[in-house]
C-alpha positions in Angstrom: 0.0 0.0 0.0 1.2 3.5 -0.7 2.5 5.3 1.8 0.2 8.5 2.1 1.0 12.2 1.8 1.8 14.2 4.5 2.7 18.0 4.1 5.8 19.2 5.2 5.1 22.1 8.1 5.9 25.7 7.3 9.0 27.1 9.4 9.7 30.8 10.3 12.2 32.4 8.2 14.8 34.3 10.0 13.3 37.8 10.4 16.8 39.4 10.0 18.8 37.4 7.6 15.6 36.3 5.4 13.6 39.5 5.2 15.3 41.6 2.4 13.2 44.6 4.4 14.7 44.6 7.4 18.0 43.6 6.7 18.5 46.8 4.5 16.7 49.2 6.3 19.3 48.7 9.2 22.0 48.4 7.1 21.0 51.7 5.6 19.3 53.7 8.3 21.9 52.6 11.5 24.9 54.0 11.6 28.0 51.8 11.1 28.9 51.5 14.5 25.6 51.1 15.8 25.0 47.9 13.4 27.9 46.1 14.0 27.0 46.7 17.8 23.5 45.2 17.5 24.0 42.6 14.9 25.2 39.8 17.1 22.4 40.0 19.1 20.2 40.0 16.1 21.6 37.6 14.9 21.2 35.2 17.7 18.0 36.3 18.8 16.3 36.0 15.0 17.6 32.2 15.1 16.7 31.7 18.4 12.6 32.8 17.3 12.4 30.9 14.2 13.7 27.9 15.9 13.0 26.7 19.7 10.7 29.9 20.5 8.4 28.9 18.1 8.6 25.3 19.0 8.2 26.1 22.4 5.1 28.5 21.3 3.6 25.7 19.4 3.9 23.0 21.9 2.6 25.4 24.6 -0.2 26.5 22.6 -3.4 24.9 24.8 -1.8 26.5 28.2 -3.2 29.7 29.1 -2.8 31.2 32.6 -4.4 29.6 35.7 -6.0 32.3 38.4 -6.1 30.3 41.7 -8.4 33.0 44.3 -7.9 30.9 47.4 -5.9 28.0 49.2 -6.6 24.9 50.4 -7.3 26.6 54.0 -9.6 29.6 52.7 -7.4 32.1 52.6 -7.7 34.5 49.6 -4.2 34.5 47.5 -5.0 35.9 44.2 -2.0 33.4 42.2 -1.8 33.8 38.8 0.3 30.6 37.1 1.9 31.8 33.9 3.0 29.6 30.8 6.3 28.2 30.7 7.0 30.4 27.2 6.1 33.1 29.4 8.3 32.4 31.9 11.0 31.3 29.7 10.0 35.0 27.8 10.7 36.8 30.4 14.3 35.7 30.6 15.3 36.4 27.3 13.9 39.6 27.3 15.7 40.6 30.5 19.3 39.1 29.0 18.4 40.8 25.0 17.7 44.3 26.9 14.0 44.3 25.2 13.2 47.5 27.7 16.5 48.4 29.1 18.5 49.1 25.9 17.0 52.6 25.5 17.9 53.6 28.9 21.4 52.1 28.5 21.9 54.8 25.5 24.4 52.7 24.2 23.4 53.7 20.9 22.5 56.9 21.6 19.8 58.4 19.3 19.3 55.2 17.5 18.7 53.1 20.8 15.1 52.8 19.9 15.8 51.5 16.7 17.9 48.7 18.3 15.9 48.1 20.8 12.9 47.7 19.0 14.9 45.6 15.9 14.7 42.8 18.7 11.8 43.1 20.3 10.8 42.9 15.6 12.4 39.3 15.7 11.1 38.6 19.2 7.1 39.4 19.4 5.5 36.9 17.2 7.1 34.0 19.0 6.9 35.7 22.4 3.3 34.7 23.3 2.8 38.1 23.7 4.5 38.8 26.2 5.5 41.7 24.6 2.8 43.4 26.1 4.2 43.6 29.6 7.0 44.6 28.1 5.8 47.2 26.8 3.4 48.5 29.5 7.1 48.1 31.7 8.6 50.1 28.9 5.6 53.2 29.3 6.3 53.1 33.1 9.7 53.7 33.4 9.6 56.4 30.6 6.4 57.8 32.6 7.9 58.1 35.9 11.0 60.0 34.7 9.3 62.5 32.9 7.4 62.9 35.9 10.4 63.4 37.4 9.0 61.8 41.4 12.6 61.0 42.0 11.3 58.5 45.1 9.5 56.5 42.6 12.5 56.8 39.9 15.1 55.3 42.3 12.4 52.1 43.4 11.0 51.4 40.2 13.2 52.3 37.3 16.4 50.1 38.1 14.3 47.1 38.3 11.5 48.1 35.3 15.0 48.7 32.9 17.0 45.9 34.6 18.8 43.0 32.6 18.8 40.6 35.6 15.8 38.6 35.9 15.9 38.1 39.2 15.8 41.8 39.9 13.4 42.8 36.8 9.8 44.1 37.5 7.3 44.0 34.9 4.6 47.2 35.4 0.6 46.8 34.6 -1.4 49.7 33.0 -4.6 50.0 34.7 -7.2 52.6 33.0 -10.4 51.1 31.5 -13.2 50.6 33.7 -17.2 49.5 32.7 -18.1 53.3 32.5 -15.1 54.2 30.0 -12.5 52.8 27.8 -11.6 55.0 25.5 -13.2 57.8 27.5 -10.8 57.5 30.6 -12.5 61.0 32.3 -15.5 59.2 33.1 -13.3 57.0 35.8 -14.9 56.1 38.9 -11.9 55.2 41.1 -11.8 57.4 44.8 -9.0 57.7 45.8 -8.4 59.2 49.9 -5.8 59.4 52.4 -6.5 57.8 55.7 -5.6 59.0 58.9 -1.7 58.3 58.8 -1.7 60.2 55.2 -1.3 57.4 53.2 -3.2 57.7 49.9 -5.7 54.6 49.2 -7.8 53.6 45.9 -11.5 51.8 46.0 -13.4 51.4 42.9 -13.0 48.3 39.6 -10.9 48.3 36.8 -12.1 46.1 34.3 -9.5 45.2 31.8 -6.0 44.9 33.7 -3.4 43.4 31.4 -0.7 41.7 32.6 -2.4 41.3 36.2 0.7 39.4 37.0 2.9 42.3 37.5 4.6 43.5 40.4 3.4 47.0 39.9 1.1 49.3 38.0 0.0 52.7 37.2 -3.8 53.6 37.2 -5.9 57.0 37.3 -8.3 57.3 40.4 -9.9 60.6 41.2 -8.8 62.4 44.5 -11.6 62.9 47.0 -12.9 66.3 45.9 -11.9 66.6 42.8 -14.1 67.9 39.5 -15.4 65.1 36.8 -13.3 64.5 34.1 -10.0 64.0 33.4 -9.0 67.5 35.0 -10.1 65.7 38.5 -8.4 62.2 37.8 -4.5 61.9 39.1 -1.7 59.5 38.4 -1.2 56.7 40.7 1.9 54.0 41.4 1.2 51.1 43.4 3.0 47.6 44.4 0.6 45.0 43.6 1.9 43.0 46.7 2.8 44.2 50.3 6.1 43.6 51.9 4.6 40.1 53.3 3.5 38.8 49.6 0.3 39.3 50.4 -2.1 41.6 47.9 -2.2 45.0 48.5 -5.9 45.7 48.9 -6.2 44.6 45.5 -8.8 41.2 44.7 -8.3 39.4 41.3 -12.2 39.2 39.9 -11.8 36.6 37.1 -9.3 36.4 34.4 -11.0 37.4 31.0 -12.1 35.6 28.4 -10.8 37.2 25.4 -10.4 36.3 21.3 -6.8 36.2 21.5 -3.9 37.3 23.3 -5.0 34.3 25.3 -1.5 34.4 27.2 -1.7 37.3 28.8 -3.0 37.1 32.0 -6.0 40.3 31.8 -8.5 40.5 34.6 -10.8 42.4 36.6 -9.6 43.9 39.5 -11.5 45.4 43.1 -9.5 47.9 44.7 -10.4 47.7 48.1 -8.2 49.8 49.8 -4.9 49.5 47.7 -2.0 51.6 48.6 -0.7 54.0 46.3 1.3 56.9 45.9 0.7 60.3 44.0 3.0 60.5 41.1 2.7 63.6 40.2 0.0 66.4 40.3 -3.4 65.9 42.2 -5.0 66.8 38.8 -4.7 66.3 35.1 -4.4 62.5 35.2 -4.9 61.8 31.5 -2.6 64.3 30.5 -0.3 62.5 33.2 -0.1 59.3 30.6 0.3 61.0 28.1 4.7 59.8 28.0 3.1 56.6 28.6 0.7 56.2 25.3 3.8 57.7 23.3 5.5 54.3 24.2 2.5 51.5 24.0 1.5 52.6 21.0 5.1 52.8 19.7 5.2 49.2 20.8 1.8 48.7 19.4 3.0 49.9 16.1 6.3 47.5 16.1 4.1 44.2 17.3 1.8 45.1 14.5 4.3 45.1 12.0 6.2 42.4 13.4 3.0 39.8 13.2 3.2 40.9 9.5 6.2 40.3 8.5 6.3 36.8 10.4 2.8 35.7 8.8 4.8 36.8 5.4 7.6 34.2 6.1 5.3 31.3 7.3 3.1 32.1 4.0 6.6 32.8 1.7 7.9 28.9 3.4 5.0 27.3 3.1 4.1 28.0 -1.0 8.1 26.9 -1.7 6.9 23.5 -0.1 3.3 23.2 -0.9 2.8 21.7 -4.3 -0.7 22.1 -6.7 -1.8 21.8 -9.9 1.5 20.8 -10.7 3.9 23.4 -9.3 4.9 24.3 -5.9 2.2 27.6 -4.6 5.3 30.1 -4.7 5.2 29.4 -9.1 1.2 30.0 -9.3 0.6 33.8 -10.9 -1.8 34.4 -8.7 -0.4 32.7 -5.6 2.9 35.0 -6.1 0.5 38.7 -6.3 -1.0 37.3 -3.7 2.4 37.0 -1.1 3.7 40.2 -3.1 0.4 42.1 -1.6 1.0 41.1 2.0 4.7 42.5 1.2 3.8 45.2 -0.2 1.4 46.5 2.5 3.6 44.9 5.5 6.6 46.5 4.6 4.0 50.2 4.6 3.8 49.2 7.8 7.3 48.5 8.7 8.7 51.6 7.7 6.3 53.5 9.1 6.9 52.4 12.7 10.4 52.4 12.1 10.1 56.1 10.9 8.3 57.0 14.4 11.0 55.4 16.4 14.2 57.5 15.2 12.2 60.2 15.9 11.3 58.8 19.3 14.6 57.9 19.6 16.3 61.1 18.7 14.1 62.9 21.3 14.8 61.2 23.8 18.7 61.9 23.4 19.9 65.0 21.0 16.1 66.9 21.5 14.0 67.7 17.9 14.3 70.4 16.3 10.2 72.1 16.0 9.8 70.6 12.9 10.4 67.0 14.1 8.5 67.7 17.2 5.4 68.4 14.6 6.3 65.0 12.9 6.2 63.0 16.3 3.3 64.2 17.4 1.5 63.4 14.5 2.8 60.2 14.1 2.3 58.6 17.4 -1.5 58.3 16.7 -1.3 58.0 13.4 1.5 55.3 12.9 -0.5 52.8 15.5 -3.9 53.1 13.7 -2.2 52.7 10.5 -0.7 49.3 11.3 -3.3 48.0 13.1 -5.5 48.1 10.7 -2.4 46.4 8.4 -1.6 43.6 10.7 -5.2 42.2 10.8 -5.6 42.9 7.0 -1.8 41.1 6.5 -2.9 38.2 8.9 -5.9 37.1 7.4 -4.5 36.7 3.7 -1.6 34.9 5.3 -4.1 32.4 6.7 -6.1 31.7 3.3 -2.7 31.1 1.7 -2.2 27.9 3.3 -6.1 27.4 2.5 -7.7 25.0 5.1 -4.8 24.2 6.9 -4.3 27.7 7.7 -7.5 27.2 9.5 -6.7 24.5 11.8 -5.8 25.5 15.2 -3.0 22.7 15.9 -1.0 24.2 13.0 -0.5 27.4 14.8 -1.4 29.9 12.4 -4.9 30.7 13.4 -3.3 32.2 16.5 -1.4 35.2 14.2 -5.1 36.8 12.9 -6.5 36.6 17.0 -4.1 37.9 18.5 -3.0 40.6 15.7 -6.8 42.0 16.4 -6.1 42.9 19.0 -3.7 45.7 17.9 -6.2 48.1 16.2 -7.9 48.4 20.0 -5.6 48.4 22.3 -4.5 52.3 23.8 -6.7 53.5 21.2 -9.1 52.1 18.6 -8.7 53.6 15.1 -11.5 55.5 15.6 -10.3 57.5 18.5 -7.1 57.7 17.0 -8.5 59.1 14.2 -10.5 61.7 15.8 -7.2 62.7 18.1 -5.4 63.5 15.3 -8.1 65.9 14.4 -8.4 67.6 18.0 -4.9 67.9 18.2 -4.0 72.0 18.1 -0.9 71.4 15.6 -2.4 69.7 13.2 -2.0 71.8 10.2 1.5 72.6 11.5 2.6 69.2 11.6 0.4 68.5 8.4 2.7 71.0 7.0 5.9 69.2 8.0 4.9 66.1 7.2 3.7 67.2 3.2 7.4 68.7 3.1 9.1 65.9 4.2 7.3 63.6 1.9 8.2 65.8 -1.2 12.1 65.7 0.1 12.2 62.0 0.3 10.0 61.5 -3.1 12.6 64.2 -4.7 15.5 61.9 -4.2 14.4 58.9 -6.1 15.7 59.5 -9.6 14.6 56.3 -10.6 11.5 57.0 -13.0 9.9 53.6 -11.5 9.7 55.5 -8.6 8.3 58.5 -9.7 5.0 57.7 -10.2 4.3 56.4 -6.8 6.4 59.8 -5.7 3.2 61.5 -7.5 0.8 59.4 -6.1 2.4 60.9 -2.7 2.0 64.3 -3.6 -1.6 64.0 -4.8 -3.2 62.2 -1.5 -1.3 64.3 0.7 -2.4 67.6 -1.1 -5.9 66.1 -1.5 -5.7 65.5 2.8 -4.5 69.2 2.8 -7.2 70.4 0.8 -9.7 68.5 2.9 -8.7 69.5 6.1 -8.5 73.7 5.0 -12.3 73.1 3.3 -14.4 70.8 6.0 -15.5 73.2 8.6 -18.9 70.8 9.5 -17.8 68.7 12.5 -19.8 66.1 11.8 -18.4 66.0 8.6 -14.6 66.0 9.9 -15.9 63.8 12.4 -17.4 61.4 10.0 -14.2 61.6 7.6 -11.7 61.6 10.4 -10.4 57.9 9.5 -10.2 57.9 6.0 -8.3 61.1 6.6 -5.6 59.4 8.9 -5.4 56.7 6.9 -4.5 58.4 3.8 -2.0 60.8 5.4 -0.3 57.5 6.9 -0.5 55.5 4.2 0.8 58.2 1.7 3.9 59.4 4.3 4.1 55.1 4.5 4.6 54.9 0.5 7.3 58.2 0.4 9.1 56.1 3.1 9.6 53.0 0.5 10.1 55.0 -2.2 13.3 56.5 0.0 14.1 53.5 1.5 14.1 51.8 -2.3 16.4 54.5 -3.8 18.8 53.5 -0.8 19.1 49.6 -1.3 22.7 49.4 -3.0 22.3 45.4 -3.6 21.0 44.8 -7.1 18.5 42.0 -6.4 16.6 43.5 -3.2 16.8 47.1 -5.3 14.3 45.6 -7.5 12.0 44.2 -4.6 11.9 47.6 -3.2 11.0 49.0 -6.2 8.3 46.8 -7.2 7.2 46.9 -3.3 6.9 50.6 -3.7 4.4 50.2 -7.3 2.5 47.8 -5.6 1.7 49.6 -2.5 1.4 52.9 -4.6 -1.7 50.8 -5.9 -3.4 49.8 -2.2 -5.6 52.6 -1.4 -3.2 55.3 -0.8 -5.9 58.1 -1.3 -9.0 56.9 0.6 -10.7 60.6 1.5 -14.2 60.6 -0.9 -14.5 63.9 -1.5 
């Protein structure tokens, strides 16, 4: 008897060495001393995920986190059992640097860029545990520009430390039932008892990463107005000096569509002790250093699941045979994987765009200009990519046709958990309609339509200049829109197609730069052709 067919698996490529993207936008964006300083650890990181991580992530893949509320006695304990990938997560994040490399400033202005080059080649193997990573990240950068120096010598040094023994991992605890998005509406008191010591009662009721050993959270002081005028920042230690909660119950661990790993609950504050971090008012404009750093992060994971999905999909039509040729010879199988490059790689250089730009602030300062550009693009570069990663995702299951819906195989995982990136710190929608509150906008508008035009300007390559134009049309067209809409319910209404042709157009000059760069022969043409294709995607999506 025959012996029967059996499919070879996909395996991850190497998201360094195998993705002609990312290997020459660091080798043409880092400095020459900063790449040969972060290769190594590229290097054996990006082998490390497309090898045991994603074994491990694959084997591990029916664990999810255990919440045990009580002992064998009755007394209430509040343990939360993690994954072994998590746990193993944690120490190669600690060892790599994933938070501590920007506050290390080895690389000085381009630390983000390294950092974040690892955490690229890390996340989709991770089981997201990127996301305490980078809620850790947002509370270290929060607390020094806060500048509470109490809280900046406890906190920091373990939140930025490479030893795992020593390294605390920080929760980010905002939405309640009354308001996610809308944070003013918070219902948390807090008061100070009689010895002065500030406590919080009310329920927060998505806390990722309830696992952590400390978080920041907005309550509203006793006496203070409604809104987010009367909320204040808060720090508190999720445990006592004994180990035992502080005034804190775990509810019920939630039951979510993916990002099953991470270990989100609703919480009771019953009395927790906290301390003021800063001001007794203007809470939400308090986290403000921390969104600039989730949704940085946000941004990168997005990108990252896309560019991983790519590989899996890219390995798997090399193997898969039909009709009579392997998947990666079909015409239409091939314009299918060039689309999902085309539109991940939008998304990769526009993160990678926002985070020189983060990085350079945080070291030599901005210049005005580039302070415009920031601003704009924090918002802008997370609803962009979120909407990209889910897009990417999908098509990269429906390559691998019915396998690529079969949970065992891994892949379903990518699209569940990648949803969860256009609603996190901000759905589209309300990143869309920030961009539009924001007082700068036509500033930073301004800046952004210049620099576009300088980095279209350079590609003398007349394959190139036609997407340049396409540039220059959507973003004038965004300009014109802006100056003529004075209905609000009409901006309102338009607000997201609006972002997302500003992004996407700013995304395409960014290729078209990034292809005019690329020295090898071979990738030069992928850039190019990447750039035509995504020139094609929707780049102008405003309707009138």
């Amino acid at each position: 008897m025959p012996t029967p067919f059996v499919q070879r698996p996909p395996r991850p490529r190497n998201g360094y060495t195998d993705d002609w993207l990312v290997r020459n936008y660091l080798r043409h964006r880092l400095p020459r001393e900063a790449h040969a300083a972060i290769e190594p650890a590229l290097l054996e990181l990006s082998v490390l995920a497309a090898t045991q991580l994603w074994d491990a992530q694959l084997a591990d893949r029916l664990n999810e986190p255990v919440l045990t509320q009580w002992d064998a006695w009755g007394n209430r304990v509040d343990r939360i059992e993690l994954t072994s990938v998590w746990q193993e997560a944690e120490k190669i994040a600690t060892r790599f640097g994933l938070v501590a490399t920007p506050y290390e400033r080895r690389f000085n202005a381009w630390s983000r860029v390294c950092q974040f080059a690892l955490v690229h080649v890390f996340h989709p193997v991770s089981d997201l545990y990127t996301c305490p990573l980078a809620m850790t990240d947002g509370a270290a950068f929060t607390l020094l520009t806060a500048g509470n120096q109490h809280l900046i010598e406890r906190a920091v040094p373990r939140l930025t430390s490479r030893d795992p023994a020593r390294f605390w991992t920080s929760g980010q605890w905002m939405t309640e039932t009354i308001g996610g998005s809308d944070v003013g509406q918070s219902e948390t008191r807090a008061s100070k008892d009689d010895t002065g010591v500030w406590r919080l009662f009310g329920k927060k009721w998505f806390t990722s990463a309830a696992s952590s050993q400390m978080a920041l959270t907005l309550a509203r002081p006793e006496g203070n107005g409604p809104g987010g005028r009367g909320l204040a920042l808060f720090y508190v230690e999720t445990r006592d000096a004994h180990g035992a909660m502080n005034g804190i119950r775990v509810e019920r661990l939630k039951d979510k569509l993916g990002s099953r790993k991470v270990p989100t609950a609703e919480l009771t504050l019953d009395g927790c002790v906290a301390q003021l971090v800063g001001d007794l008012t203007n809470g939400t404009r308090a986290i403000e250093p921390m969104l600039r750093i989730t949704r940085a992060w946000n941004s990168v994971c997005a990108a990252s699941y896309a560019r991983f999905g790519l590989g899996l999909a890219r390995d798997y039509a090399d193997k898969r045979r039909a009709f009579g040729a392997p998947l990666a010879d079909l015409p239409l199988h091939k314009e299918t994987l060039e689309e999902i490059d085309a539109e991940s790689a939008g998304a990769f250089v526009l993160t990678f765009r926002l985070l020189e730009l983060l990085g350079q602030d945080e070291t030599t300062g901005l210049d005005a200009d580039d302070r415009h550009l920031l601003r704009l693009l924090t918002p802008l570069t997370k609803a962009v990519t979120g909407r990209q990663a889910v897009w990417v995702t999908s098509e990269v299951i429906e390559t691998f046709g019915g396998a690529g819906y079969i949970e065992d195989t891994g892949i379903p995982g990518l699209l569940r958990d990648a949803q969860v990136l256009p609603i996190w710190e901000g759905t589209t929608n309300v990143l869309s309609l920030d961009l539009l509150l924001r007082s700068d906008l036509d500033a930073a508008l301004t800046v952004l339509r210049r620099h576009a035009s300088s980095l279209c300007a350079t590609a003398a390559d007349t394959e190139l200049q036609a997407p340049g134009a396409i540039v220059a049309a959507a973003l004038a067209h965004a300009e014109r829109w802006l100056g003529d809409t004075i209905d609000d319910a009409e901006r309102q209404s338009g607000a997201q197609r609006f972002a997302m042709t500003v992004g996407r157009s700013f995304a395409l000059a960014l290729l078209i730069d990034l292809a005019r760069q690329i020295t090898d022969p071979q990738d030069r043409l992928i850039a190019t052709a990447i750039c035509r294709r995504f020139s094609r995607r929707d780049i102008d999506q405003i309707r009138t």
